[in-house]
C-alpha positions as CSV (number, residue, x, y, z in Angstrom):
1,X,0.0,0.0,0.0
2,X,2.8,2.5,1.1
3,X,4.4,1.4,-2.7
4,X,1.3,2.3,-4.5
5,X,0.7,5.9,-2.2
6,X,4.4,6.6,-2.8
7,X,3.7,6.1,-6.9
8,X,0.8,8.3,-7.1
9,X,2.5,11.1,-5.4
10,X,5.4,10.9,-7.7
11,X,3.6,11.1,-10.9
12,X,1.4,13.9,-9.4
13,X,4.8,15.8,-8.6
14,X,6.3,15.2,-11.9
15,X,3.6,15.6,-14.4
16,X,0.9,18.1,-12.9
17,X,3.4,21.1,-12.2
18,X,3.3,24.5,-13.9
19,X,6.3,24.3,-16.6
20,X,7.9,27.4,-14.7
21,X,8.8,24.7,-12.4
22,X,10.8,22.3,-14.4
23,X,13.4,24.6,-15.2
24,X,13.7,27.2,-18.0
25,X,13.7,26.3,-21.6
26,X,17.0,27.9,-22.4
27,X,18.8,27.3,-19.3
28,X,22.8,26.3,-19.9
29,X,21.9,22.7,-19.5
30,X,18.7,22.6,-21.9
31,X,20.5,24.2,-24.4
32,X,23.8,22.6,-24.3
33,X,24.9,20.3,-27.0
34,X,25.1,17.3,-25.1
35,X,21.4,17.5,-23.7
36,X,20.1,18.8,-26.9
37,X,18.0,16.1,-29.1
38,X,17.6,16.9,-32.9
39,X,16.3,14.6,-35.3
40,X,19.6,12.3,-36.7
41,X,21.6,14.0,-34.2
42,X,22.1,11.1,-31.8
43,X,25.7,10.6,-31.3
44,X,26.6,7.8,-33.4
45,X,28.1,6.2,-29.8
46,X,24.8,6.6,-27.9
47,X,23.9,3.7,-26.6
48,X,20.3,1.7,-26.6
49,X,20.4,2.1,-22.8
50,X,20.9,6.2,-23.3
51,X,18.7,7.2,-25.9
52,X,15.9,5.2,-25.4
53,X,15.7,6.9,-21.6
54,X,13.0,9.2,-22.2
55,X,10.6,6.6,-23.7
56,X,11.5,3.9,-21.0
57,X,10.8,6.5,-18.4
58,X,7.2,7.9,-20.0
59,X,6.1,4.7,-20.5
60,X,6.7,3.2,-17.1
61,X,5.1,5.9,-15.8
62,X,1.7,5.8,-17.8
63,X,1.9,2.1,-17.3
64,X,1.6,3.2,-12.9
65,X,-0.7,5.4,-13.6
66,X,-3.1,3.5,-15.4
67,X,-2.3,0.4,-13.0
68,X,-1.6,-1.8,-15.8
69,X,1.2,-4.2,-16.2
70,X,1.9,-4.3,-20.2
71,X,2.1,-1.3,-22.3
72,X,-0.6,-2.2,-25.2
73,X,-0.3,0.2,-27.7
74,X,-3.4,-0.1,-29.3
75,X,-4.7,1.7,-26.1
76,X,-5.1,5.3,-27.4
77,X,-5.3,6.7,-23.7
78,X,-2.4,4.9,-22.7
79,X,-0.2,5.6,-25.6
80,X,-1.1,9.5,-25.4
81,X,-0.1,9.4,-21.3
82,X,3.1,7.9,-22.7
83,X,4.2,10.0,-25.1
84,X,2.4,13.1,-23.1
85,X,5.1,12.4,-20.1
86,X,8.2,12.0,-23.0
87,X,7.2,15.6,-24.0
88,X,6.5,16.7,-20.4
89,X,9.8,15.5,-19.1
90,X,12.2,15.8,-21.9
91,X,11.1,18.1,-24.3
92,X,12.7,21.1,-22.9
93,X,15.8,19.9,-23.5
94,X,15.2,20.1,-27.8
95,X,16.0,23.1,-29.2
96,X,13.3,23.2,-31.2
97,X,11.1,23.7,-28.0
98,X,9.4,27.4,-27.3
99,X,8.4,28.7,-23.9
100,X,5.4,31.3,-24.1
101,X,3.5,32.5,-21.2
102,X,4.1,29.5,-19.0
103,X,4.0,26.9,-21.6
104,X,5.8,24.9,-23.5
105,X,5.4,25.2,-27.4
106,X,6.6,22.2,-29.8
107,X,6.2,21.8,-33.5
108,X,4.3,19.5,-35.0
109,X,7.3,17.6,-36.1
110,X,9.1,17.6,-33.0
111,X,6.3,15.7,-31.9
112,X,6.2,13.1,-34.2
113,X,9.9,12.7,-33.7
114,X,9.3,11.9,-30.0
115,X,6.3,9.4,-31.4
116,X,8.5,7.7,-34.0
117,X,10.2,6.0,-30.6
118,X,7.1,4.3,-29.8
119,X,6.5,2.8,-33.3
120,X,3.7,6.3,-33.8
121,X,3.2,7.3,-37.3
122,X,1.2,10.8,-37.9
123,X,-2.0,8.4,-39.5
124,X,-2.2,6.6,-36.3
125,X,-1.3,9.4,-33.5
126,X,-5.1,11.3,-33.8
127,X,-5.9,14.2,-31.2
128,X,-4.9,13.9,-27.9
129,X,-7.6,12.4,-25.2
130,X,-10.1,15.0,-23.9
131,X,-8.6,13.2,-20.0
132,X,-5.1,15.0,-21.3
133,X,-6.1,18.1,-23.1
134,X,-5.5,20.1,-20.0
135,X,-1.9,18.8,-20.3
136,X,-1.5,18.5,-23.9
137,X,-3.3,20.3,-26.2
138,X,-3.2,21.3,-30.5
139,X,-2.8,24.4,-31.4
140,X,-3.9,25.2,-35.3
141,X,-2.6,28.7,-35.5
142,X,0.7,27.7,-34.4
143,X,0.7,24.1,-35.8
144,X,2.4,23.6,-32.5
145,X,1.5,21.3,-29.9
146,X,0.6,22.9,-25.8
147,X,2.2,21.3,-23.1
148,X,2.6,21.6,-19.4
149,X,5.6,20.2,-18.0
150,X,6.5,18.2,-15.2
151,X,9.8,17.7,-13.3
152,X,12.4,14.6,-13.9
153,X,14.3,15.2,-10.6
154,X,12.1,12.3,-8.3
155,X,12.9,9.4,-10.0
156,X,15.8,7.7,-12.5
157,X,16.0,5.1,-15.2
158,X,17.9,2.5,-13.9
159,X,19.1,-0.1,-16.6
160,X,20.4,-3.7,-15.5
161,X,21.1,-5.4,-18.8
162,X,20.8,-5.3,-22.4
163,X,21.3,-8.2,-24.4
164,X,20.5,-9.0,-28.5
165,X,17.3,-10.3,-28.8
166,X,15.9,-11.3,-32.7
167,X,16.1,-8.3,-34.4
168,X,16.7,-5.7,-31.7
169,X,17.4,-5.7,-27.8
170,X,16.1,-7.0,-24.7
171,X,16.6,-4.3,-21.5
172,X,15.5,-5.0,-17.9
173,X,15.8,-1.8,-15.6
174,X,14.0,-0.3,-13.1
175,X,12.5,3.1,-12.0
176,X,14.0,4.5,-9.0
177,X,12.8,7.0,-6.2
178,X,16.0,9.2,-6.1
179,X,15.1,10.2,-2.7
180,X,16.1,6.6,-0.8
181,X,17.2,4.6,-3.6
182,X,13.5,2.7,-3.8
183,X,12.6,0.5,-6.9
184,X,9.1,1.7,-7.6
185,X,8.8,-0.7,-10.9
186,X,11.3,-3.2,-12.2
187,X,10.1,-3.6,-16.4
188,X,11.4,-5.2,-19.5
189,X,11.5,-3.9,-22.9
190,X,12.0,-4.7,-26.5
191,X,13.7,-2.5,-28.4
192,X,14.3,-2.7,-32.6
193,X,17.2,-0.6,-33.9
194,X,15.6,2.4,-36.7
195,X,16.5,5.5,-38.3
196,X,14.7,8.4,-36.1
197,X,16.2,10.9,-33.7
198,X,16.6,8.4,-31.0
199,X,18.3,5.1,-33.3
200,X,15.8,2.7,-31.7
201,X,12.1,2.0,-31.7
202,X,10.4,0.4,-28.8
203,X,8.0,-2.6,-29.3
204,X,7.1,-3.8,-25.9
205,X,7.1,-2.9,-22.5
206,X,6.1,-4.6,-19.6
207,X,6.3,-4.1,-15.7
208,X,7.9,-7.3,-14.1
209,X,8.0,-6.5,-10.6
């Protein structure tokens, strides 16, 4: 019980905060090169483990909230929360990312670039959930999408192995509370290698423990 109290006080730190508090867009470390995603600018050395972080981390965290213990992607609720909490989390650190009267503006493409790492196509991504648009909206004027950002500082991506699997990888890891070192979810996930901004495509995910 004091697992499942401790989860749902995360995510509501993380993902329901103004985007004032998550730092400001073009801080030293949001803008530096290192940080900075671009689409085909993942260092040719980046590892699986590495550049797949932001998608392990949304994912595990819509998979929590929605108290489920495989990511179905199919599930357009789901799949939003999980690329919602990729945007929410990492998005301020692509260049391409605006901030404008307390919230955080990204292109249309910068979107779909985050997407392309769960296997999302533009035909198959739709509008964003009415239980979201508070959080992540469409703007038409803009062409941009609305977000409201959380903060990334609770918990970390812990990764315990990596090993070929078929066509792509197989990862274990777990999400730690950075606070005391607590596992709050242990997961596997399959990962395919593909040409996007992060080199990899995830195909399944699923909460072990």
């Amino acid at each position: 019980m004091f697992k499942k109290l401790l989860t749902a006080a995360l995510i509501t730190s993380m993902l329901i905060l103004p985007v004032n508090s998550a730092g400001p867009v073009n801080s030293p470390e949001a803008s530096s090169p290192e940080q900075a995603y671009l689409p085909g600018d993942v260092p040719a050395e980046t590892g699986a483990a590495e550049s797949m972080t932001p998608a392990l981390h949304a994912l595990v965290l819509a998979m929590l909230n929605h108290d489920t213990s495989r990511f179905d992607f199919n599930n357009t609720a789901l799949t939003w929360e999980g690329l919602y909490n990729m945007l929410s989390l990492y998005g301020q650190m692509d260049s391409r990312a605006l901030s404008e009267q307390g919230e955080l503006l990204l292109p249309e493409e910068t979107v779909l670039d985050y997407a392309a790492a769960l296997d999302l196509d533009a035909s198959r991504l739709g509008d964003p959930p009415a239980a979201i648009r508070d959080r992540l909206n469409y703007d038409n004027v803009s062409r941009c999408y609305v977000v409201v950002c959380g903060e990334d500082d609770l918990a970390q991506v812990r990764v315990d192995s990596l090993r070929p699997s078929g066509q792509g990888y197989t990862l274990t890891g777990s999400l730690v509370y950075q606070v005391n070192g607590q596992v709050l979810a242990s997961f596997q996930a399959s990962l395919r290698p593909c040409d996007n901004m992060f080199g990899y495509v995830l195909t399944g995910m699923s909460i072990t423990g």
